[in-house]
PQR file of N, CA, C, O and H, with PARSE charges and radii, in Angstrom:
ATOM      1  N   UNK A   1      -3.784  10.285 -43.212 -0.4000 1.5000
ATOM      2  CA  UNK A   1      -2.832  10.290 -42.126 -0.0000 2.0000
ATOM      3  C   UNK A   1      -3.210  11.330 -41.071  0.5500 1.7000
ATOM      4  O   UNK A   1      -3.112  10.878 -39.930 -0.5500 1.4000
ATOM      5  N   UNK A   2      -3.543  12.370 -41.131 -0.4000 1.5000
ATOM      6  CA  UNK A   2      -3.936  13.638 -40.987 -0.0000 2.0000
ATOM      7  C   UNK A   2      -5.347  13.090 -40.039  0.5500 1.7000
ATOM      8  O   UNK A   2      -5.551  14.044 -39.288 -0.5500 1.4000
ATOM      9  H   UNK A   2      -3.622  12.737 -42.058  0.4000 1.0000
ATOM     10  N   UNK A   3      -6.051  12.371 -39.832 -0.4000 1.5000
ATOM     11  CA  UNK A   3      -7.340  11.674 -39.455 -0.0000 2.0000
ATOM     12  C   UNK A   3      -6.931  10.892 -38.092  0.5500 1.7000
ATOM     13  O   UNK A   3      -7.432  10.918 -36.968 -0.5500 1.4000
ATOM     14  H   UNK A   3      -5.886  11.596 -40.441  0.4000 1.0000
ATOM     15  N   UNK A   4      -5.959  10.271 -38.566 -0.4000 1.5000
ATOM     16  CA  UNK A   4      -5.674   9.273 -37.580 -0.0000 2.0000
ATOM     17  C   UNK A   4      -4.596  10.043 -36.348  0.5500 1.7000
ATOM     18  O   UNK A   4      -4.452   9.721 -35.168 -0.5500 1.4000
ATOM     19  H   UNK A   4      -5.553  10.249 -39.479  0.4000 1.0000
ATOM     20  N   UNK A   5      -3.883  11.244 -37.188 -0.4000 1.5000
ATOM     21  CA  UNK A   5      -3.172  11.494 -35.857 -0.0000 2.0000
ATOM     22  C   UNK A   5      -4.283  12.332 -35.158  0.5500 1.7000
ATOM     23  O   UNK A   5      -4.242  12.064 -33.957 -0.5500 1.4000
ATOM     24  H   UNK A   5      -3.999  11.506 -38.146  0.4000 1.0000
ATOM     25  N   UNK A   6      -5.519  13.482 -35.503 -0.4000 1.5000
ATOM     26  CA  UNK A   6      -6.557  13.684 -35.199 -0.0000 2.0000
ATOM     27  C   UNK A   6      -7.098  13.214 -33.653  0.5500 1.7000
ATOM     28  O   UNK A   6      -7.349  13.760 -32.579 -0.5500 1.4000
ATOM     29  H   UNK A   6      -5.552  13.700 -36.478  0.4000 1.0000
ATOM     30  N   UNK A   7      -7.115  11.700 -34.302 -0.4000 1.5000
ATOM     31  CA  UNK A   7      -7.881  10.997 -33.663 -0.0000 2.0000
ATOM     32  C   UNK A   7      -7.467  10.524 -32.505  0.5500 1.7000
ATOM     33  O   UNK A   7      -8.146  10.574 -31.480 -0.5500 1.4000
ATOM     34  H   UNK A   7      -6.911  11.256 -35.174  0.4000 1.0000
ATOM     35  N   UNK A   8      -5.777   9.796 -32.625 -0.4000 1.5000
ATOM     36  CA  UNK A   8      -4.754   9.814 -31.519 -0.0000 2.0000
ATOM     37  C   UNK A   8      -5.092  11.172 -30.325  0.5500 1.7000
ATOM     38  O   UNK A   8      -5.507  11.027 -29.175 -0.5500 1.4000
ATOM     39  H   UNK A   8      -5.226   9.755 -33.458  0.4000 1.0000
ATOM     40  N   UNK A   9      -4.776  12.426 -31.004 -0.4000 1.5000
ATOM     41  CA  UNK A   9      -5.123  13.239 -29.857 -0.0000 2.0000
ATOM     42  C   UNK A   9      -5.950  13.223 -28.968  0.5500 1.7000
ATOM     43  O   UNK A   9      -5.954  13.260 -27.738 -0.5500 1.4000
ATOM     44  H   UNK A   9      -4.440  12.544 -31.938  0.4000 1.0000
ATOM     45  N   UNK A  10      -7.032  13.128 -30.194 -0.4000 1.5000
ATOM     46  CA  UNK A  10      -8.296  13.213 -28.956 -0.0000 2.0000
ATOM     47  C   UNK A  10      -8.488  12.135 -28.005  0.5500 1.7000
ATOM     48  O   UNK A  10      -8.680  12.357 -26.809 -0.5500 1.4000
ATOM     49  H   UNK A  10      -7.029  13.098 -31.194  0.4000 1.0000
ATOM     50  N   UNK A  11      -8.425  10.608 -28.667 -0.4000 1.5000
ATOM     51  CA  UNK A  11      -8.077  10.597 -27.436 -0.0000 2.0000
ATOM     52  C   UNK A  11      -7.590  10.114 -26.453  0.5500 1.7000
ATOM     53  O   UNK A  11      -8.098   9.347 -25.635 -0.5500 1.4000
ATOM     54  H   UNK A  11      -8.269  10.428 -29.638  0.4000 1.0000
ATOM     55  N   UNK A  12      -5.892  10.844 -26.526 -0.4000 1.5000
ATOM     56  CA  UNK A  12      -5.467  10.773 -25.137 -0.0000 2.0000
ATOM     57  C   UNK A  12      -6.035  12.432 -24.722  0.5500 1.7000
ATOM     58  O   UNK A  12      -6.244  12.572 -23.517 -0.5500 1.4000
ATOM     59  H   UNK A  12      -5.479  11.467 -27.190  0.4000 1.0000
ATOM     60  N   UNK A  13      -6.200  13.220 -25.277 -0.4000 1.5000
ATOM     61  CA  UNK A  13      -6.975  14.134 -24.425 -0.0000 2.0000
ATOM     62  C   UNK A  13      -8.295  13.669 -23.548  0.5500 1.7000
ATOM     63  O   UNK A  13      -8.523  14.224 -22.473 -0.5500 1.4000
ATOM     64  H   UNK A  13      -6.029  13.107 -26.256  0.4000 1.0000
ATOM     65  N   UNK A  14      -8.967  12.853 -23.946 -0.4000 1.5000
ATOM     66  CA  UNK A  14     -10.122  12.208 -23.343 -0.0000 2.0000
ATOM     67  C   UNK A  14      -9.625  11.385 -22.070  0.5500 1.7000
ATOM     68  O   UNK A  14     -10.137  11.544 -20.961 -0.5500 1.4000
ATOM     69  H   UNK A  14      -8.782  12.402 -24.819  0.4000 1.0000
ATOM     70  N   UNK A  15      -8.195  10.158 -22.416 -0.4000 1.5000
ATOM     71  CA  UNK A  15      -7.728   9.622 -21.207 -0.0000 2.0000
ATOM     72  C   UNK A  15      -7.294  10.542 -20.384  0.5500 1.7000
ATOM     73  O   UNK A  15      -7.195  10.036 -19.266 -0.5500 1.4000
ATOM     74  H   UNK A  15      -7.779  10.029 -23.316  0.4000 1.0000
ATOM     75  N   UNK A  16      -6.935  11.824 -20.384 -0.4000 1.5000
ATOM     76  CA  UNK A  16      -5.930  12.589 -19.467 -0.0000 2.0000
ATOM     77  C   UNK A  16      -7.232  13.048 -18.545  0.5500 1.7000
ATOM     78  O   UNK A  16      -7.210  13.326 -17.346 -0.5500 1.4000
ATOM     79  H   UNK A  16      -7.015  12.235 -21.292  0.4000 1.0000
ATOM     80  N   UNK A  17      -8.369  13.048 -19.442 -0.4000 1.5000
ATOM     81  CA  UNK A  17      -9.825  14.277 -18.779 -0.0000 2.0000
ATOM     82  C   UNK A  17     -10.469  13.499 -17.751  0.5500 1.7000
ATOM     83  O   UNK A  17     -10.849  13.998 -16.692 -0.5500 1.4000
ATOM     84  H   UNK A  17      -8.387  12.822 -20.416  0.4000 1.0000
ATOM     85  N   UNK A  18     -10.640  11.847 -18.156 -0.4000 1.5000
ATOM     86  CA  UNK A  18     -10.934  11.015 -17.320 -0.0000 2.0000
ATOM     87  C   UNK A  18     -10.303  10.669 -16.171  0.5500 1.7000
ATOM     88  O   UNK A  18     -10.929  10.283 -15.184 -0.5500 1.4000
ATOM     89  H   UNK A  18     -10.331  11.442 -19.016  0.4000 1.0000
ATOM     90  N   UNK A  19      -8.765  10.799 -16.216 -0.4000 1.5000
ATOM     91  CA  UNK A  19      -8.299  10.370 -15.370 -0.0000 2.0000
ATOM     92  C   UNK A  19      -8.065  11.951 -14.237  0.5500 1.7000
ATOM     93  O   UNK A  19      -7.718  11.905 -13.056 -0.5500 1.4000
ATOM     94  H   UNK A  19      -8.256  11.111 -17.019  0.4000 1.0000
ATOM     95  N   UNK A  20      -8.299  12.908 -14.839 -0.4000 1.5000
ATOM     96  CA  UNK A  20      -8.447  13.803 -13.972 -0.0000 2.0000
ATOM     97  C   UNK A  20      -9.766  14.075 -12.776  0.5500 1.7000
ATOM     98  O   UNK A  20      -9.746  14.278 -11.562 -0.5500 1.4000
ATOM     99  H   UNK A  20      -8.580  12.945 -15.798  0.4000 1.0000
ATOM    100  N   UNK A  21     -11.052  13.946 -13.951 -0.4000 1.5000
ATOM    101  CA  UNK A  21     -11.760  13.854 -12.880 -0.0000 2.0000
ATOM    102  C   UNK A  21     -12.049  12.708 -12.303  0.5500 1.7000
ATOM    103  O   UNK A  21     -12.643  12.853 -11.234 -0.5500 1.4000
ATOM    104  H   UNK A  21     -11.068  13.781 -14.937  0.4000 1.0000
ATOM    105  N   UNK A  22     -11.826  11.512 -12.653 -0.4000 1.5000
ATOM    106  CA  UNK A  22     -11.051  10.371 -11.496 -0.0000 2.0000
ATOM    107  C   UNK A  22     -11.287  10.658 -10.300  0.5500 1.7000
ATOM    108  O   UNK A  22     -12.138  10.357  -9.462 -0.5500 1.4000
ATOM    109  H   UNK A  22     -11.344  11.394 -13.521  0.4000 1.0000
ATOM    110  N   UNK A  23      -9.742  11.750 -10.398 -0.4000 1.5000
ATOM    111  CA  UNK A  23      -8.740  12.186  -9.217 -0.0000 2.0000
ATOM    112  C   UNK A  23      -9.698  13.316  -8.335  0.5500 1.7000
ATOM    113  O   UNK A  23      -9.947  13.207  -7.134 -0.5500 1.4000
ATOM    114  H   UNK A  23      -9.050  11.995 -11.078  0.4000 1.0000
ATOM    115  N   UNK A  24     -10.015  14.062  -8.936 -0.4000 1.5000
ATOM    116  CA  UNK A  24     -10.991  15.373  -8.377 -0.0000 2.0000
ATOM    117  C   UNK A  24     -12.467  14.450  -8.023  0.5500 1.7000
ATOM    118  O   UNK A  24     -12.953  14.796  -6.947 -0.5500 1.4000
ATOM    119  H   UNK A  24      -9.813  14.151  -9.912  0.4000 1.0000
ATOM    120  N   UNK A  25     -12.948  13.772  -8.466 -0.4000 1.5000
ATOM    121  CA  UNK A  25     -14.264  13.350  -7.632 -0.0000 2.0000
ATOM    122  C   UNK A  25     -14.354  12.086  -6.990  0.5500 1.7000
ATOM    123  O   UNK A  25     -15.150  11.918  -6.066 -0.5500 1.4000
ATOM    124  H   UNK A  25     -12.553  13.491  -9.340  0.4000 1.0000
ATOM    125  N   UNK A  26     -13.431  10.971  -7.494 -0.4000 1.5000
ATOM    126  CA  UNK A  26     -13.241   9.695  -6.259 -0.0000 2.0000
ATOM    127  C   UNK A  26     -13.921   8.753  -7.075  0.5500 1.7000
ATOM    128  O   UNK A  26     -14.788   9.321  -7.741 -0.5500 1.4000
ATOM    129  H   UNK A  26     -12.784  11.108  -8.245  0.4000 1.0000
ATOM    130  N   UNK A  27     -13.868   7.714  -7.247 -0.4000 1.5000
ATOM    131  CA  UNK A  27     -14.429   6.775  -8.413 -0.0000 2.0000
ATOM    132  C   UNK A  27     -15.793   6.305  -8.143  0.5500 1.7000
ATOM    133  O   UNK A  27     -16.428   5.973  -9.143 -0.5500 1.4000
ATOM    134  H   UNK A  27     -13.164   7.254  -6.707  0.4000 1.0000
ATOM    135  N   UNK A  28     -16.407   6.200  -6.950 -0.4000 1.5000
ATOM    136  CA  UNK A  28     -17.690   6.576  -7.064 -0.0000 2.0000
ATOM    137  C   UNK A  28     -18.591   7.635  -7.414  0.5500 1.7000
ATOM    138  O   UNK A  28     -19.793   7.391  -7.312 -0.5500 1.4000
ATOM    139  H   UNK A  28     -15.891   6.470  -6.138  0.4000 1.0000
ATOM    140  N   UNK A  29     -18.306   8.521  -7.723 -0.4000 1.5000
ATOM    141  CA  UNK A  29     -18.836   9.698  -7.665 -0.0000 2.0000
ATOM    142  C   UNK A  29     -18.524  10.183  -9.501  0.5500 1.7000
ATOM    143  O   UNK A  29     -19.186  11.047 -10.076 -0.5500 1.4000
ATOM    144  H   UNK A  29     -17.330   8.719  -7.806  0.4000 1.0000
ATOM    145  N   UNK A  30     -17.766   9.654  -9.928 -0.4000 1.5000
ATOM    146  CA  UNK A  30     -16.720   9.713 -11.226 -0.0000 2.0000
ATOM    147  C   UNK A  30     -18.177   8.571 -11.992  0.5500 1.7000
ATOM    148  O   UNK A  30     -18.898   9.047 -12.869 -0.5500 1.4000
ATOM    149  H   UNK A  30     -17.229   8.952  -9.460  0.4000 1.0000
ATOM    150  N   UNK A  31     -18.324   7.531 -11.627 -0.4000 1.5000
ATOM    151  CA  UNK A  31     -19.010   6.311 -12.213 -0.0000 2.0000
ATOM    152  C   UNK A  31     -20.503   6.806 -11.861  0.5500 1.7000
ATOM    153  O   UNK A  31     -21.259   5.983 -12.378 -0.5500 1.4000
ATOM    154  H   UNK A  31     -17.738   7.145 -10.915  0.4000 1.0000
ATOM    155  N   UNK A  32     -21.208   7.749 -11.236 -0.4000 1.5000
ATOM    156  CA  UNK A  32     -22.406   8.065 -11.233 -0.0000 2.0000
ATOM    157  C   UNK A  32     -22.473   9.160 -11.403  0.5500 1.7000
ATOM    158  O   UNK A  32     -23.681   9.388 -11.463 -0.5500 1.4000
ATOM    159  H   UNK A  32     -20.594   8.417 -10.816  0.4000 1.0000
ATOM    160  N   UNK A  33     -21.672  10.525 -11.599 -0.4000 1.5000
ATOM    161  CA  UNK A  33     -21.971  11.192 -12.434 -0.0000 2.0000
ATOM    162  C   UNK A  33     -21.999  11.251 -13.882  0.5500 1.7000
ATOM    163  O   UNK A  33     -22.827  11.929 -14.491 -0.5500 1.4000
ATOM    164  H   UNK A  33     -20.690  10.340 -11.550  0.4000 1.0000
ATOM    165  N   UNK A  34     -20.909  10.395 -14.562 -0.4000 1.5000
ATOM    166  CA  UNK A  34     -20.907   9.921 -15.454 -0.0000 2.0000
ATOM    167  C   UNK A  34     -22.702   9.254 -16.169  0.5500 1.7000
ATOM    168  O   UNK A  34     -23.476   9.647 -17.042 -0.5500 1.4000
ATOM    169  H   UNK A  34     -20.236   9.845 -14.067  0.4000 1.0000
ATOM    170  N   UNK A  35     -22.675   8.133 -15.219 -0.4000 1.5000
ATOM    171  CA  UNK A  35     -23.448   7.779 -15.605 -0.0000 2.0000
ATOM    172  C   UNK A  35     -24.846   8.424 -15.636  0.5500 1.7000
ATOM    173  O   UNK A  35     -25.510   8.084 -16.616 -0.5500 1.4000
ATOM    174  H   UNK A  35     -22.046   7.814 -14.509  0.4000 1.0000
ATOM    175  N   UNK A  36     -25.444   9.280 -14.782 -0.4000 1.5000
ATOM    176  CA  UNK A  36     -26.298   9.913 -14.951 -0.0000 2.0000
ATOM    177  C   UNK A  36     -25.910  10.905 -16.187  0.5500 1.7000
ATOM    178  O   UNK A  36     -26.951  11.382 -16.638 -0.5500 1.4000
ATOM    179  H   UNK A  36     -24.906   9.556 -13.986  0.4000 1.0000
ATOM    180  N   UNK A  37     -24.693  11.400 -16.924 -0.4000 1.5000
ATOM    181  CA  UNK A  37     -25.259  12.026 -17.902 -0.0000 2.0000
ATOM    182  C   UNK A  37     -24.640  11.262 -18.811  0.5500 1.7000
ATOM    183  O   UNK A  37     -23.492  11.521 -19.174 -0.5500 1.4000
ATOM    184  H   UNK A  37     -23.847  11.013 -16.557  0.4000 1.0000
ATOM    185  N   UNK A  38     -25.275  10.319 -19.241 -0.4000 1.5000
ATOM    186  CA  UNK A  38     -25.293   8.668 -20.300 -0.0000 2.0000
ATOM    187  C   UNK A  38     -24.005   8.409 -20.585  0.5500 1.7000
ATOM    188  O   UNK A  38     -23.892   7.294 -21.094 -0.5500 1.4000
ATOM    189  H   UNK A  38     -26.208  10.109 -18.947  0.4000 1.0000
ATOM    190  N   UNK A  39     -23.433   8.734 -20.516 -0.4000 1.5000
ATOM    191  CA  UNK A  39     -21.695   8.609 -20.636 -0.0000 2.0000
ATOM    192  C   UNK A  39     -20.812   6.849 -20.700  0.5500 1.7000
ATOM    193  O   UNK A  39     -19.928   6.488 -21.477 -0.5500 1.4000
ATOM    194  H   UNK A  39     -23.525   9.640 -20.102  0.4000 1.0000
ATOM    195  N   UNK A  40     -21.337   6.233 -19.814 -0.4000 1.5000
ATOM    196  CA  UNK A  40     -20.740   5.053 -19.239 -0.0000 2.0000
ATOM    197  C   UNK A  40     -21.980   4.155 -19.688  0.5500 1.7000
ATOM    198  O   UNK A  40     -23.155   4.523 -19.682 -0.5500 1.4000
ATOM    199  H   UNK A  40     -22.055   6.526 -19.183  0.4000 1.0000
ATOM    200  N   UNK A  41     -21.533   3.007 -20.048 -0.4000 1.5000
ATOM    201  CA  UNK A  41     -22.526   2.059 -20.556 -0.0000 2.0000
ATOM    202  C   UNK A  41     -24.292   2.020 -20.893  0.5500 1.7000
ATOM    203  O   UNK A  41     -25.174   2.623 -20.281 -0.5500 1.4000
ATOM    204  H   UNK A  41     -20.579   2.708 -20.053  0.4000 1.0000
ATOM    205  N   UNK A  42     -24.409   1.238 -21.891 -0.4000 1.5000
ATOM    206  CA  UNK A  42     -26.084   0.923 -21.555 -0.0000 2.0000
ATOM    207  C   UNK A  42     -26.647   1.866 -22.771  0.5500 1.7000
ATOM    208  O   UNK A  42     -25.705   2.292 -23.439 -0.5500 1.4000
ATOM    209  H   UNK A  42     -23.693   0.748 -22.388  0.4000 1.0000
ATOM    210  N   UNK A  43     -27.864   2.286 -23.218 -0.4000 1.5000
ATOM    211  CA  UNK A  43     -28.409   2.895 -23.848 -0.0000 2.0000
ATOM    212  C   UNK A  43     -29.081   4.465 -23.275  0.5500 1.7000
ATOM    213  O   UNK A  43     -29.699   4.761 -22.253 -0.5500 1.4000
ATOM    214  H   UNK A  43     -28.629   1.940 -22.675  0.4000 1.0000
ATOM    215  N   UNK A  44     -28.676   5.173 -24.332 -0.4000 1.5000
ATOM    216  CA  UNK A  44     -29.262   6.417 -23.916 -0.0000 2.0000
ATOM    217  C   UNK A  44     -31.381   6.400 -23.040  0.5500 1.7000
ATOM    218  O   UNK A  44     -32.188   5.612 -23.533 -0.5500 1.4000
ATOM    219  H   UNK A  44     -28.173   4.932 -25.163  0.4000 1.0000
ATOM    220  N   UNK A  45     -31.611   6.888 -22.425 -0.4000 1.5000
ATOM    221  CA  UNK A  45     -32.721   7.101 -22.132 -0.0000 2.0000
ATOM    222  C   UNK A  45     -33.460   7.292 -23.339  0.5500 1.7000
ATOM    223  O   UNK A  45     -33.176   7.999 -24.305 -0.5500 1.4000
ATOM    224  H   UNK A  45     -30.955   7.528 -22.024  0.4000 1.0000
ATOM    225  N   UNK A  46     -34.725   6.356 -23.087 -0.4000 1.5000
ATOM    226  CA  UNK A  46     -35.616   6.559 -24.706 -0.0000 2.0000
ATOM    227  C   UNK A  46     -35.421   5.983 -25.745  0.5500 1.7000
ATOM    228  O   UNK A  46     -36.137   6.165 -26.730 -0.5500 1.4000
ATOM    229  H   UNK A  46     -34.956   5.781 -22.302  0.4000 1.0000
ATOM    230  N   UNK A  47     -34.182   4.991 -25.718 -0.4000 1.5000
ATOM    231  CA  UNK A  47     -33.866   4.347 -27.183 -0.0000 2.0000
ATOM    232  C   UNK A  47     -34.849   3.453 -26.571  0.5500 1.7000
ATOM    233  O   UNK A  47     -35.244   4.513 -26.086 -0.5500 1.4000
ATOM    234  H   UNK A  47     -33.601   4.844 -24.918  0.4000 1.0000
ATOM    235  N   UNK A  48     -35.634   2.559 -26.112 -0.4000 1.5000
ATOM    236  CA  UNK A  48     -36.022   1.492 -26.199 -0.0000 2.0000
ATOM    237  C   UNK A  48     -37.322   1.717 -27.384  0.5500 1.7000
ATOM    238  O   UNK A  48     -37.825   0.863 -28.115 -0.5500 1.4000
ATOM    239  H   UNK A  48     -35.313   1.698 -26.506  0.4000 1.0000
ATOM    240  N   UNK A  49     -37.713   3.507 -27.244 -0.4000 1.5000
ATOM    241  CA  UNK A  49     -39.257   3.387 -28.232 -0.0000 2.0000
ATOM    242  C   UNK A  49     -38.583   2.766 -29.650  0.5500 1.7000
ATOM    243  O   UNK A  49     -37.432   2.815 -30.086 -0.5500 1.4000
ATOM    244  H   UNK A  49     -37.304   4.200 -26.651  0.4000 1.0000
ATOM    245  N   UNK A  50     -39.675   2.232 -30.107 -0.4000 1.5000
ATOM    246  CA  UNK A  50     -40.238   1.757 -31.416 -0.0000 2.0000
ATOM    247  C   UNK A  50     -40.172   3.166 -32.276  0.5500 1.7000
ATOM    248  O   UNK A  50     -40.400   4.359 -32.073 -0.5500 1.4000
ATOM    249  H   UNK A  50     -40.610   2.192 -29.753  0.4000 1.0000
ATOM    250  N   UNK A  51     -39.607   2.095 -33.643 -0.4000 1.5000
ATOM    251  CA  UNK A  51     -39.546   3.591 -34.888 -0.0000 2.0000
ATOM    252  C   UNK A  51     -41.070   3.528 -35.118  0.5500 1.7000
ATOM    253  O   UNK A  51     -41.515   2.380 -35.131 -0.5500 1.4000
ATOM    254  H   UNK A  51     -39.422   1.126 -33.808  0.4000 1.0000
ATOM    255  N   UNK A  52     -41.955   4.513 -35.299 -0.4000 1.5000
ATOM    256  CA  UNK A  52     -42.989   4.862 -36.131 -0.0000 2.0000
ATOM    257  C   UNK A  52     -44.323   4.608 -34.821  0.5500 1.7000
ATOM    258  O   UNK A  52     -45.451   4.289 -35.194 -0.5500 1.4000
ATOM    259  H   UNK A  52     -41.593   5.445 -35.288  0.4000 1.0000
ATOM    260  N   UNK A  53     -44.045   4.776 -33.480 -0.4000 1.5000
ATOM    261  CA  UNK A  53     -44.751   5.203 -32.324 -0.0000 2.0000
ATOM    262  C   UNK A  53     -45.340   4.003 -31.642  0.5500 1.7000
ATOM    263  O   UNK A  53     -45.107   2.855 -32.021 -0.5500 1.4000
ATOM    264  H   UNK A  53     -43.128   5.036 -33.177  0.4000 1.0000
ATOM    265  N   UNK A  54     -46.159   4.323 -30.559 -0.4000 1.5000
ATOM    266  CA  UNK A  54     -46.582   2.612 -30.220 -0.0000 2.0000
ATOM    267  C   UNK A  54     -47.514   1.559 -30.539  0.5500 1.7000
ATOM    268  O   UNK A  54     -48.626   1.598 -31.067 -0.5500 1.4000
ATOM    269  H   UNK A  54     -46.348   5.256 -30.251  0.4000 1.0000
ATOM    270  N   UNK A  55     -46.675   0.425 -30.015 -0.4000 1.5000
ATOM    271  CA  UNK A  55     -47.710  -0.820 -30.187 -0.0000 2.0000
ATOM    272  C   UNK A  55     -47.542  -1.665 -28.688  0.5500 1.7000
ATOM    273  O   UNK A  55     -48.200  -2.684 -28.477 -0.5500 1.4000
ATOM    274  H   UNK A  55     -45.772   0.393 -29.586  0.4000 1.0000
TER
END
């Protein structure tokens, strides 16, 4: 039980953080800073290598 309310917190702490800087940077600016630090969709930089190096 103890896990799940945990988890509840975090996150609406996470919705409150988002929607703050939202508000403080303008939703373009919110969607590409984000995204430049991997945050918002897609795969981290570098997952595409191969396990055990190239071919």
């Amino acid at each position: 039980m103890a896990s799940k309310q945990s988890s509840d917190a975090a996150r609406l702490l996470a919705r409150r953080s988002v929607k703050a800087r939202r508000e403080a940077w303008g939703e373009e600016a919110f969607v590409q800073k984000m995204r430049a630090w991997g945050k918002l969709g897609g795969r981290p930089k570098g997952s595409r290598n191969r396990k055990g190096g190239s071919k």
